[in-house]
C-alpha positions as CSV (number, residue, x, y, z in Angstrom):
1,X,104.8,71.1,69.1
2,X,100.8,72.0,70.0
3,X,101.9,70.2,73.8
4,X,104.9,72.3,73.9
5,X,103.1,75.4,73.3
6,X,100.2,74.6,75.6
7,X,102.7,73.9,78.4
8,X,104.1,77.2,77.9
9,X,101.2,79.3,77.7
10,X,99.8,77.2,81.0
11,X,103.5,77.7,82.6
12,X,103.1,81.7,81.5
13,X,99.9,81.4,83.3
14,X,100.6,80.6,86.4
15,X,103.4,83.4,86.6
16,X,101.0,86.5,85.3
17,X,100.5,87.6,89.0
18,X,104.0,88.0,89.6
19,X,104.6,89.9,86.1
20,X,101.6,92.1,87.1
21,X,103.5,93.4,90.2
22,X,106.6,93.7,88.2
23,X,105.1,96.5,85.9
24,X,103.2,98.2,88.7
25,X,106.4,98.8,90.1
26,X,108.0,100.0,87.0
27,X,105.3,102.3,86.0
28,X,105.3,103.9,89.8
29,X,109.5,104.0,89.4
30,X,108.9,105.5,85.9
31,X,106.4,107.7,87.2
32,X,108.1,108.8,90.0
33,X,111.5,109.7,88.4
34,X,109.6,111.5,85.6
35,X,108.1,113.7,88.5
36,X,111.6,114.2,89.9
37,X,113.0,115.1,86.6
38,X,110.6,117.7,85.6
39,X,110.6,119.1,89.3
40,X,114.4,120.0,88.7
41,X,114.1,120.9,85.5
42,X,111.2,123.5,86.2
43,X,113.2,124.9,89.5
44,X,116.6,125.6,87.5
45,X,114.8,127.5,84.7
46,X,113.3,129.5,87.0
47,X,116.6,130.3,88.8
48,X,118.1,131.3,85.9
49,X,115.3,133.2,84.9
50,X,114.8,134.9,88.2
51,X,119.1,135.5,87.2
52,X,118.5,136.8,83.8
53,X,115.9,139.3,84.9
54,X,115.7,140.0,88.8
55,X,112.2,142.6,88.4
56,X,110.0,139.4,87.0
57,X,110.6,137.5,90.1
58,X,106.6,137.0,90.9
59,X,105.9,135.8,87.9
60,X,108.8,133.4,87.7
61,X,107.9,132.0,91.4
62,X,104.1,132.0,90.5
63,X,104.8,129.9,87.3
64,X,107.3,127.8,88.5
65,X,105.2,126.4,91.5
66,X,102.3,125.9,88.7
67,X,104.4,124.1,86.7
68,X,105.7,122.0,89.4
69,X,102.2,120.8,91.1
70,X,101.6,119.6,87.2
71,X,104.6,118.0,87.5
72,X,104.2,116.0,90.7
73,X,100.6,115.6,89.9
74,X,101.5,113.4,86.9
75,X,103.7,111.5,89.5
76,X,101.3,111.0,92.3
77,X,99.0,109.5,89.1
78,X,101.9,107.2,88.2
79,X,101.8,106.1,91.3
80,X,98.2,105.8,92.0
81,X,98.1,103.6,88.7
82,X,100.6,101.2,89.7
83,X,98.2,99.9,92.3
């Protein structure tokens, strides 16, 4: 039983490297689609904002680009974390 369990933890071993570039890739694909997500999500509030009230369109479009740069910000940090 000790053998088997030595053999798997030196078999484990030997494939970390490849595991390692398997969650790199998630978190960037993770990261990435968050960015994507919130991106869409912040641009059809403000539409329908801009919709609901037409006179606050400044402040809608001066929010909204904030709120996107966060949002892609958090992705280009997914991204750079992945490396």
């Amino acid at each position: 039983m000790t053998m088997e369990l030595i053999s798997m933890a030196q078999a484990a071993a030997a494939h970390a490297p490849e595991a390692a570039g398997i969650t790199g890739n998630l978190t960037m694909a993770i990261g990435g689609a968050g960015a994507a997500i919130g991106v869409g999500m912040v641009g059809s509030k403000a539409v329908e904002a801009v919709g609901r009230n037409p006179g606050a369109f400044g402040n809608i479009l001066t929010l909204g680009i904030i709120a996107m740069a966060l949002a892609e910000g958090l992705g280009i940090i997914a991204y750079l974390g992945g490396f």
